[in-house]
DSSP file (Angstrom, degrees, kcal/mol; ACC not computed):
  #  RESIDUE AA STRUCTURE BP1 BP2  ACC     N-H-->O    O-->H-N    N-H-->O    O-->H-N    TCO  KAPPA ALPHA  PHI   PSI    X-CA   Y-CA   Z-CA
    1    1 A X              0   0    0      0, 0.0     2,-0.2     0, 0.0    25,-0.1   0.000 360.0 360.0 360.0 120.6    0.0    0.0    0.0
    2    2 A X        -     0   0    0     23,-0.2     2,-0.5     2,-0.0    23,-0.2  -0.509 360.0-160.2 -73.6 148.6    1.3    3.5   -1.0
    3    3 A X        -     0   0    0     -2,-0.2     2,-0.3    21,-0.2    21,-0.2  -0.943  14.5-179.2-146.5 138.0    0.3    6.8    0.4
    4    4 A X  E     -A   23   0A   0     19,-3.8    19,-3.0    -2,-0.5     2,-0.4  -0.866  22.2-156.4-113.3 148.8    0.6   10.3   -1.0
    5    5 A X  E     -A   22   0A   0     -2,-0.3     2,-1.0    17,-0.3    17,-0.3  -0.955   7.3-158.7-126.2 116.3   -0.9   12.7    1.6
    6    6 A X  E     -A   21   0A   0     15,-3.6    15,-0.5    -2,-0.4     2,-0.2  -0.793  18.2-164.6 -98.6  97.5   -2.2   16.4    0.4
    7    7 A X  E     +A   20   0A   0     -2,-1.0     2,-0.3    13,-0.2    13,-0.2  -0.604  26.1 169.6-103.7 133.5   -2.2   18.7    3.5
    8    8 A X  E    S+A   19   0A   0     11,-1.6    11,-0.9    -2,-0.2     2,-0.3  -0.743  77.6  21.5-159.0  82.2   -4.1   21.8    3.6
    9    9 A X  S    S-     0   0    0     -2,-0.3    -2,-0.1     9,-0.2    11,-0.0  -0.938  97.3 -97.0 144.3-141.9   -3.7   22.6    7.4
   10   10 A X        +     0   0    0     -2,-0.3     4,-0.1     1,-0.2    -2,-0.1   0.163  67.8  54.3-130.3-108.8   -1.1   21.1    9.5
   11   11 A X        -     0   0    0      1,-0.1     4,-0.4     2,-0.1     2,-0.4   0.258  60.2-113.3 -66.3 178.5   -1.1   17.8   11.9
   12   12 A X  S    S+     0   0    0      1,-0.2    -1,-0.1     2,-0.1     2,-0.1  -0.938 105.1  54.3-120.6 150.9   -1.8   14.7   11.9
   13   13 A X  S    S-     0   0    0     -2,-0.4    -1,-0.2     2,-0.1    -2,-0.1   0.646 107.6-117.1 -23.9 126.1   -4.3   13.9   13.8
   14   14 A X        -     0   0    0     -4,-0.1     3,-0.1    -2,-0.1    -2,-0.1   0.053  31.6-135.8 -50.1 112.9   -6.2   16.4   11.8
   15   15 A X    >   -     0   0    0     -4,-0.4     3,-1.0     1,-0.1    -5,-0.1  -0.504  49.5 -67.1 -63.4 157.4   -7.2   19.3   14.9
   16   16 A X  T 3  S+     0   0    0      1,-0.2    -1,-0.1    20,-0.1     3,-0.1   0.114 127.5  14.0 -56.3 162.6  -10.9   20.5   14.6
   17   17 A X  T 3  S+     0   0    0     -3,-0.1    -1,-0.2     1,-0.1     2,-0.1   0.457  91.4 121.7  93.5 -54.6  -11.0   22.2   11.6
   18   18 A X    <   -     0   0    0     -3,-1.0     2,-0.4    18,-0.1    -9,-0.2  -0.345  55.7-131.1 -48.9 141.4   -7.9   21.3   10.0
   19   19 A X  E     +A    8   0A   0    -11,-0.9   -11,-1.6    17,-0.3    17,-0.3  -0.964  25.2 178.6 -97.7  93.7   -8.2   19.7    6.4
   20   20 A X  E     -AB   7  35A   0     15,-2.0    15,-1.3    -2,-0.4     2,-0.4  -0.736  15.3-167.7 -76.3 143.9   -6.2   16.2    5.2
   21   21 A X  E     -AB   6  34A   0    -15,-0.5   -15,-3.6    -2,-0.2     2,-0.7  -0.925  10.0-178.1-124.9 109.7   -6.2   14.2    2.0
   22   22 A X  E     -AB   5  33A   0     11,-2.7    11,-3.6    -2,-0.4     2,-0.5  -0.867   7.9-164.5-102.9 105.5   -4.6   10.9    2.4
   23   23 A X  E     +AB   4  32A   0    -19,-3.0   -19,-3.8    -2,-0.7     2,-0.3  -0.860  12.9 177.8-115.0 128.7   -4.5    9.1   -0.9
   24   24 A X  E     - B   0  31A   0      7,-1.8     7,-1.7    -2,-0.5     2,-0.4  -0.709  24.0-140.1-105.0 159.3   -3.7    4.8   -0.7
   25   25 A X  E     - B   0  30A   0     -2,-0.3     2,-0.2     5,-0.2     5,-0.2  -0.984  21.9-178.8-121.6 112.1   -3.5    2.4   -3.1
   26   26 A X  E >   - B   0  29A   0      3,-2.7     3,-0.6    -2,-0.4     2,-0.5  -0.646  56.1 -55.0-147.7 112.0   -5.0   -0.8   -2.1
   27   27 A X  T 3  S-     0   0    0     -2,-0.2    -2,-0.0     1,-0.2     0, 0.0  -0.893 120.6 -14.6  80.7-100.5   -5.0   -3.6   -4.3
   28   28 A X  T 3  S+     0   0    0     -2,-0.5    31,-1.2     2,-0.0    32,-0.5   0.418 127.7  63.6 -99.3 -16.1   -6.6   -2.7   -7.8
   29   29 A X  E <  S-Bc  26  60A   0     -3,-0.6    -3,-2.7    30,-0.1     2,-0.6  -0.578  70.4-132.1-118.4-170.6   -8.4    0.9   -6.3
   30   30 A X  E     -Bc  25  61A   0     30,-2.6    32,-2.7    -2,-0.3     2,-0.7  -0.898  18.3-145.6-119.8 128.1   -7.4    4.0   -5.0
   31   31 A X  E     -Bc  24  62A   0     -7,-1.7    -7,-1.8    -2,-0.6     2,-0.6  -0.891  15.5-158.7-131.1 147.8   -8.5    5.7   -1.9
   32   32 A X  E     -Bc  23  63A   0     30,-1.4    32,-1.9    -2,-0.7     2,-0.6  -0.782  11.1-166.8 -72.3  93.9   -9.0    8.8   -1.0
   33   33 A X  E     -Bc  22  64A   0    -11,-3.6   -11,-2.7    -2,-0.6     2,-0.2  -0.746  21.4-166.6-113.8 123.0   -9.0    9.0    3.2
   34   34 A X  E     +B   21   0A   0     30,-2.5     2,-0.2    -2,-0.6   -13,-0.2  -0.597  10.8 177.5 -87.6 167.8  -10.6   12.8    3.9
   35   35 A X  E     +B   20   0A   0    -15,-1.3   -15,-2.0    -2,-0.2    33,-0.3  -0.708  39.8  21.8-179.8 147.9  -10.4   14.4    7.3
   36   36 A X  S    S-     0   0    0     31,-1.6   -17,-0.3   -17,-0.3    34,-0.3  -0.391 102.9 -20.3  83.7-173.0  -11.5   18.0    8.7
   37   37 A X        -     0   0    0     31,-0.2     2,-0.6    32,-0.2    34,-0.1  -0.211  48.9-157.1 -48.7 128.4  -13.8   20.0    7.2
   38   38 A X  B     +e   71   0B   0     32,-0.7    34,-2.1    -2,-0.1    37,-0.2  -0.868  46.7 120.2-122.4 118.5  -15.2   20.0    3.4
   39   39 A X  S >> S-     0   0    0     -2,-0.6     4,-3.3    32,-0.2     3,-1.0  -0.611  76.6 -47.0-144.7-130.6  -16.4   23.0    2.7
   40   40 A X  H >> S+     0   0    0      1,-0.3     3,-0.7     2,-0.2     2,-0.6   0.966 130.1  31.8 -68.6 -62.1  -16.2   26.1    0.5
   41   41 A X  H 34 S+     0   0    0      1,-0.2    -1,-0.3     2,-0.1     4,-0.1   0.494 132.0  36.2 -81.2  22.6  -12.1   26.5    0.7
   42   42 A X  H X> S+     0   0    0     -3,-1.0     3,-4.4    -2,-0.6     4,-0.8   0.716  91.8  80.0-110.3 -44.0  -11.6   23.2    1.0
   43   43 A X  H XX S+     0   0    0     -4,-3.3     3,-2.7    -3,-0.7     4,-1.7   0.831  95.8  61.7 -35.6 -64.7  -14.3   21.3   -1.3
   44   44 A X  H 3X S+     0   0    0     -4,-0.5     4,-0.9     1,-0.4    -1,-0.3   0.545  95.4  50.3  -3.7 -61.8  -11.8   22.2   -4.2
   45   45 A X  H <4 S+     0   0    0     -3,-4.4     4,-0.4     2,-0.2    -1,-0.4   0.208 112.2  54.9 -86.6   5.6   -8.5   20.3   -3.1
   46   46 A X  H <X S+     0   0    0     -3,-2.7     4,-1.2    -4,-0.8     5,-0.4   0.834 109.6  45.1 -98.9 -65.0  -11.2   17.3   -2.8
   47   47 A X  H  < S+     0   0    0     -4,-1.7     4,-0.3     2,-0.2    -2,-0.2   0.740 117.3  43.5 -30.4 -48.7  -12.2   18.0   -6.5
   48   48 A X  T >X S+     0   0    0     -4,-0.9     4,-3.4     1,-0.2     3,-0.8   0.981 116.1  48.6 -79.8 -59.6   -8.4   18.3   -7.7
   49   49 A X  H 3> S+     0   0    0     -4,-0.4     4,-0.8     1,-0.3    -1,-0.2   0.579 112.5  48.4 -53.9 -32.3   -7.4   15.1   -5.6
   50   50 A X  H 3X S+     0   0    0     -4,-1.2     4,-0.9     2,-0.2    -1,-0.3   0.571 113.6  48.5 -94.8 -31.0  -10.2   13.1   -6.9
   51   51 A X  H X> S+     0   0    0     -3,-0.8     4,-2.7    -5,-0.4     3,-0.9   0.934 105.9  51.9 -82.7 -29.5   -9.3   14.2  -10.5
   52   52 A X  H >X S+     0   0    0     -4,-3.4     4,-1.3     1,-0.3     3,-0.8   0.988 112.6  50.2 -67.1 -53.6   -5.8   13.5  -10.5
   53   53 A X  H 3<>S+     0   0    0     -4,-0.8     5,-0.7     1,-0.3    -1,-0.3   0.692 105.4  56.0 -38.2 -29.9   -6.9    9.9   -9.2
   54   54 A X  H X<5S+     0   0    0     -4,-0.9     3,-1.3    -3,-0.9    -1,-0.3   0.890  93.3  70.0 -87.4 -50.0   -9.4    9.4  -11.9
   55   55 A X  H <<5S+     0   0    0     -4,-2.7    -2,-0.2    -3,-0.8    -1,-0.1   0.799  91.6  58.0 -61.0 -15.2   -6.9   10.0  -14.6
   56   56 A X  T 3<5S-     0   0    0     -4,-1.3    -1,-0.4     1,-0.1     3,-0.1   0.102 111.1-128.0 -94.8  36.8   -5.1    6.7  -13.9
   57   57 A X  T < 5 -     0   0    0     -3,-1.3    -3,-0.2     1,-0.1    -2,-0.1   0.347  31.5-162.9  54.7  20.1   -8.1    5.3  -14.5
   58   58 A X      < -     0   0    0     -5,-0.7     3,-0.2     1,-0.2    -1,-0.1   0.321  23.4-139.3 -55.7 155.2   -9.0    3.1  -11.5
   59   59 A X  S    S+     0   0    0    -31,-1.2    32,-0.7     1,-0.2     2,-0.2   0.780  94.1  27.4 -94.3   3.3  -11.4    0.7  -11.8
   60   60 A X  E     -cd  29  91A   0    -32,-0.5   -30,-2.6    30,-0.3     2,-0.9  -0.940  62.3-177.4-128.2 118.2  -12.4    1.6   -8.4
   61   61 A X  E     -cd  30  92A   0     30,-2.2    32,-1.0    -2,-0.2     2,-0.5  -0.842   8.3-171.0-126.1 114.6  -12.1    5.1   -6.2
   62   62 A X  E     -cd  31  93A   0    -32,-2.7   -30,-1.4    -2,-0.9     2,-0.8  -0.845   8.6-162.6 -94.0 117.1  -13.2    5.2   -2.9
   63   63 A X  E     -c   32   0A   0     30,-0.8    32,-0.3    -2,-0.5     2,-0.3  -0.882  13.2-156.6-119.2 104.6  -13.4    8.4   -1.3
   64   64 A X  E     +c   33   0A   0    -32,-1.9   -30,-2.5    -2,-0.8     3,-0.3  -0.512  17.7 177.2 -99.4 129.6  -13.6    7.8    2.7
   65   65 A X        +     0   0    0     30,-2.4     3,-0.2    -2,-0.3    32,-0.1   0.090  50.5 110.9-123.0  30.0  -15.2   10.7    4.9
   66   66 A X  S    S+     0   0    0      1,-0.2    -1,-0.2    29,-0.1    34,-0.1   0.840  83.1  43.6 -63.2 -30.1  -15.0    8.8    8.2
   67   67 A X  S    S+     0   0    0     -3,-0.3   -31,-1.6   -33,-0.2     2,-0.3   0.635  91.9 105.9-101.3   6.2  -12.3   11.2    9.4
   68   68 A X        -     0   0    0    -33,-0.3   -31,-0.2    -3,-0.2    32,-0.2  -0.651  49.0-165.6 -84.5 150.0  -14.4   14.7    8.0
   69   69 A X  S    S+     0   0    0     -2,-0.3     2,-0.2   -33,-0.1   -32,-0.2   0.653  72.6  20.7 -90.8 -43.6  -15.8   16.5   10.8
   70   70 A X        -     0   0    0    -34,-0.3   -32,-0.7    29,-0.0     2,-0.2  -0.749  62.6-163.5-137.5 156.9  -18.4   19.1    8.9
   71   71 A X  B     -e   38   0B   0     -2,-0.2   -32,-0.2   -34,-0.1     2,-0.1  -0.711  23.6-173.5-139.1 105.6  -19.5   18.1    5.2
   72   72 A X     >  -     0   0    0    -34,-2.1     4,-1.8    -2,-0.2     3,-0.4  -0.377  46.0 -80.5 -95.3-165.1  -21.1   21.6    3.8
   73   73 A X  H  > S+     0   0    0      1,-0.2     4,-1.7     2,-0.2     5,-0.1   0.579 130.5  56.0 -57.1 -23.7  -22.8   22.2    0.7
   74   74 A X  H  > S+     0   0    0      2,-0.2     4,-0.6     3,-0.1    -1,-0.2   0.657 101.1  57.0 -84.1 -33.3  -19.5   22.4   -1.2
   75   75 A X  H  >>S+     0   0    0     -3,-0.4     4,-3.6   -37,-0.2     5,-0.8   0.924 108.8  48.1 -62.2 -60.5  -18.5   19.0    0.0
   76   76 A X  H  X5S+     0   0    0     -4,-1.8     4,-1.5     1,-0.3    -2,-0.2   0.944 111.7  44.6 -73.9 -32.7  -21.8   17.6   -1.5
   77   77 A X  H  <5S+     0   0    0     -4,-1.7     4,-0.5     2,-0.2    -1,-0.3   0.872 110.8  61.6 -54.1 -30.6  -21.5   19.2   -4.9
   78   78 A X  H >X5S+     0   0    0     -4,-0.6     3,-3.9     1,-0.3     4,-2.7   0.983 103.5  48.4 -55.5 -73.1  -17.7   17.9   -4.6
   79   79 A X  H 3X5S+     0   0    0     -4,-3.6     4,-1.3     1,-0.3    -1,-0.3   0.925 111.2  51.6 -54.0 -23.2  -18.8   14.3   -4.4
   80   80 A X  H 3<<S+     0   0    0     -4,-1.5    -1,-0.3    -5,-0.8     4,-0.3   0.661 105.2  51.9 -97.7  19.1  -21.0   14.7   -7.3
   81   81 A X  H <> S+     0   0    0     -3,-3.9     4,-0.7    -4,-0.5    -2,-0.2   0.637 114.5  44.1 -98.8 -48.9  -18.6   16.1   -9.4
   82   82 A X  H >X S+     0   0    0     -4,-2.7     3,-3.5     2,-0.2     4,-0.8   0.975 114.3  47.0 -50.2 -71.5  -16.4   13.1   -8.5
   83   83 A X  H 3< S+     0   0    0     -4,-1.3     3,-0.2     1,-0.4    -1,-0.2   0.761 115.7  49.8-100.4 -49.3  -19.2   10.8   -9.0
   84   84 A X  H 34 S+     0   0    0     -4,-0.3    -1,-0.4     1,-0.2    -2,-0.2   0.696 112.5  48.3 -76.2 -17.1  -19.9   12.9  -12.5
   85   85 A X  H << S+     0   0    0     -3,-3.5    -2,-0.2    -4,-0.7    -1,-0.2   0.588  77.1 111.8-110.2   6.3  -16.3   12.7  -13.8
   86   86 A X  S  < S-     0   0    0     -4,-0.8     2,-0.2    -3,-0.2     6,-0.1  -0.318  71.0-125.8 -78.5 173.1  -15.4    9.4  -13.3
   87   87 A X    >   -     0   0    0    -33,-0.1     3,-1.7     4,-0.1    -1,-0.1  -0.372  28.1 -98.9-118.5-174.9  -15.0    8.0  -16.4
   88   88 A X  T 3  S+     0   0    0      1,-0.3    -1,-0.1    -2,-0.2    -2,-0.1   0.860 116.7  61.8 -87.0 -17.5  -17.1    4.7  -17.3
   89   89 A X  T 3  S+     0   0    0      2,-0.0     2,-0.3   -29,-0.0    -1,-0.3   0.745 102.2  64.8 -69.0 -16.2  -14.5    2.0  -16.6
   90   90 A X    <   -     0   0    0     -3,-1.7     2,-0.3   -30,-0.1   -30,-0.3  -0.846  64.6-154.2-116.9 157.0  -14.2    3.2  -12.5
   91   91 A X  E     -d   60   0A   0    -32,-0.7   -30,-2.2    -2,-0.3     2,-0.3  -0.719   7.3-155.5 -97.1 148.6  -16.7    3.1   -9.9
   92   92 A X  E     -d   61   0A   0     -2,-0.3     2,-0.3   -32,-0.2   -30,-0.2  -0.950   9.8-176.8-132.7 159.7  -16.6    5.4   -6.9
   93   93 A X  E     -d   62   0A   0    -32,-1.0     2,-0.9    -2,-0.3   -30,-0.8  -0.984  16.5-146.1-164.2 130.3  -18.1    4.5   -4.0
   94   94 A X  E     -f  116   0C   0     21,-0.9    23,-0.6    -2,-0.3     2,-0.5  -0.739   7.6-142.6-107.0 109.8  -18.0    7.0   -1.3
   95   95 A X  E     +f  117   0C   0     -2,-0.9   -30,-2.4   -32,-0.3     2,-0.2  -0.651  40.7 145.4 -69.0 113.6  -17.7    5.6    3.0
   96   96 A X        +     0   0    0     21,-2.2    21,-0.3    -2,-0.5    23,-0.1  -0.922  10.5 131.8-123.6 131.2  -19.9    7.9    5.2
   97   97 A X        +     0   0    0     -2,-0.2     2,-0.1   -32,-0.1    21,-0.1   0.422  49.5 106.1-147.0  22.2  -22.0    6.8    8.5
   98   98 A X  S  > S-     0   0    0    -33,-0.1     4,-1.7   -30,-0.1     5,-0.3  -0.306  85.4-108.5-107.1 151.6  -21.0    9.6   11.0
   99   99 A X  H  > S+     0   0    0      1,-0.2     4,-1.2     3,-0.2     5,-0.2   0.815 115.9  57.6  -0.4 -77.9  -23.5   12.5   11.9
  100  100 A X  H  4 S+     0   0    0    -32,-0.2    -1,-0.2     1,-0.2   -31,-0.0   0.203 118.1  16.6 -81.7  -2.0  -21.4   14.5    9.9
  101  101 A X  H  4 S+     0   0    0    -32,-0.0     3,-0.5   -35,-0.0     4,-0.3   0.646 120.5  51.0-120.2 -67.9  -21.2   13.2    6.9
  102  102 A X  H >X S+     0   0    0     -4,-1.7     4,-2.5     1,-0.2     3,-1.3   0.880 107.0  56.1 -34.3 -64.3  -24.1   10.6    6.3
  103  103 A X  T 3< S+     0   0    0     -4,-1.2    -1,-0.2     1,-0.3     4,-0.2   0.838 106.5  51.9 -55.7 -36.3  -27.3   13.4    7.6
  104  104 A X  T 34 S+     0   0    0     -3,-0.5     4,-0.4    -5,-0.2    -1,-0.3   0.497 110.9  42.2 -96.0  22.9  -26.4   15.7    5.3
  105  105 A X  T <4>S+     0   0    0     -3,-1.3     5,-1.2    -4,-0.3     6,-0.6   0.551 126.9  36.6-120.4 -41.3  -26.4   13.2    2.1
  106  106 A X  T  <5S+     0   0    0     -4,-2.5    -2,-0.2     3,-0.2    -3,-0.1   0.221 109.4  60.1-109.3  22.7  -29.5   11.8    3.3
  107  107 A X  T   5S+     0   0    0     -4,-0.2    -3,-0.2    -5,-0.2    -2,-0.1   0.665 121.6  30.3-108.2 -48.6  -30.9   15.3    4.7
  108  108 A X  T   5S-     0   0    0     -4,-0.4    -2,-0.1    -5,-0.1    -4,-0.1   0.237 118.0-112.8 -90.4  21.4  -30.6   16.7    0.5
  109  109 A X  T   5S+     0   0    0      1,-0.1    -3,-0.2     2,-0.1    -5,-0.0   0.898  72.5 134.4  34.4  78.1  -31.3   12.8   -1.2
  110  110 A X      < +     0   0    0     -5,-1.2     3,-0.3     2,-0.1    -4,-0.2  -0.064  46.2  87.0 -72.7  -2.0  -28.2   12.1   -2.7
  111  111 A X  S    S+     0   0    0     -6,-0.6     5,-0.3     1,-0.2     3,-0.1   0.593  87.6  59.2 -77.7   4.1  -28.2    8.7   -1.4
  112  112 A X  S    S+     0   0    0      1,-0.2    -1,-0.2     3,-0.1    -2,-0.1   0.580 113.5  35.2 -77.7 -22.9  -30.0    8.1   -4.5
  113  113 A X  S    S+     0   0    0     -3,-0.3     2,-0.3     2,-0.0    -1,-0.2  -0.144 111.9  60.6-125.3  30.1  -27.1    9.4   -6.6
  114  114 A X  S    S-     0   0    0     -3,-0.1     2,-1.5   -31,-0.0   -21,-0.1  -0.979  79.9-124.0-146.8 152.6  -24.1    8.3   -4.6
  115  115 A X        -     0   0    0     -2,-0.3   -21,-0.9   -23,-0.1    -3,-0.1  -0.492  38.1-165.7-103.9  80.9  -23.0    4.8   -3.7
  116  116 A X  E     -f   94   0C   0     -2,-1.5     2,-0.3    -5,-0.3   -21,-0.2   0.143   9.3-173.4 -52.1 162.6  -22.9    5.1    0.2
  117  117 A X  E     -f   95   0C   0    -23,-0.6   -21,-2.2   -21,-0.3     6,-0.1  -0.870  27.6-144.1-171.5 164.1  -21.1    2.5    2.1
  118  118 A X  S    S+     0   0    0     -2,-0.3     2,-0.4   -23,-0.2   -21,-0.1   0.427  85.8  30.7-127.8 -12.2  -21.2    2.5    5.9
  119  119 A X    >>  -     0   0    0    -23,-0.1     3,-1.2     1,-0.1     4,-0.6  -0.968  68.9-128.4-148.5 135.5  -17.1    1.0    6.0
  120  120 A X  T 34 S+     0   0    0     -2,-0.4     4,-0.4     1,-0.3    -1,-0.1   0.491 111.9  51.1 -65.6  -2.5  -13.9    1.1    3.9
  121  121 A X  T 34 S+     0   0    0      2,-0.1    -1,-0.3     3,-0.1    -2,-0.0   0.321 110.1  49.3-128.4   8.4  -13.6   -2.5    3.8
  122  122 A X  T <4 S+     0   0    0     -3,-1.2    -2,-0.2     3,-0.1    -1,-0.1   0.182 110.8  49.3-114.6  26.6  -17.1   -2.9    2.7
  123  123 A X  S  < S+     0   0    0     -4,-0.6    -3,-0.2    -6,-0.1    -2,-0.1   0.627 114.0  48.1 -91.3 -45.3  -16.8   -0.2   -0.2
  124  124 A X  S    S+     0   0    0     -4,-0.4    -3,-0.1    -5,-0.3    -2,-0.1   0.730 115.9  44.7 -80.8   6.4  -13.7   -2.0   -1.3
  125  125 A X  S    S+     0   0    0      2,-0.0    -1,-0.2     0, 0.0    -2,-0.1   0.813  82.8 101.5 -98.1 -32.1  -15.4   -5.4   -1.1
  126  126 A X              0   0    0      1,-0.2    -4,-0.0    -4,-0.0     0, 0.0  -0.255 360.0 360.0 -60.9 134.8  -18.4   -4.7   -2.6
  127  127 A X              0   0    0     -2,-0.0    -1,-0.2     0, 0.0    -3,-0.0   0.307 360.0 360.0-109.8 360.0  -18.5   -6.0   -6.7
């Protein structure tokens, strides 16, 4: 397993507030591990992180929001932008079941348009 990390804050454990992008490789997909907030100045570096990942084509990207704190309205357009750019050979398949992530994806319906998964080791199992 490889990890590139894209830091847009400081430490690790992300402090409230703070913003991480942790990207692994494990097996055949890529994931994306968030953590802090996503909102408007962040939502962005999620978008970019998610494209550069899509261009290698995975046949899977999983974009995990167990460690985000806040999800705001810029977060959820982020994941459907993701979700809209992947290209037809990859799946994305997005971990939320926190508060803070989950309620507001099922608060706007977009658990109709996103492929939710409650664990990172049942996004990456699921065919």
């Amino acid at each position: 397993m490889t990890e590139h990390v894209h830091t847009e804050g400081s430490a690790t454990p992300v402090p409230f507030g703070e913003f991480r992008i942790a990207r692994m490789e494990q097996g055949d997909a890529l994931v994306l591990e968030v953590a802090g907030d996503v909102d408007t100045t962040t939502a962005p570096a999620l978008v970019r992180a998610a494209g550069e990942a899509l261009a290698e084509k995975p046949p899977l990207l999983v974009v995990d929001l167990t460690g985000v704190e806040f999800l705001a309205s810029p977060g959820l357009t982020a994941l459907l932008t993701i979700h809209r750019d992947a290209g037809p050979g990859t799946a994305v398949r997005i971990v939320a079941s926190g508060r803070a992530t989950l309620r507001p994806i099922q608060l706007t319906g977009l658990e109709e348009s996103l492929s939710l998964f409650p664990t990172r080791e049942a996004a990456l199992a699921s065919s």
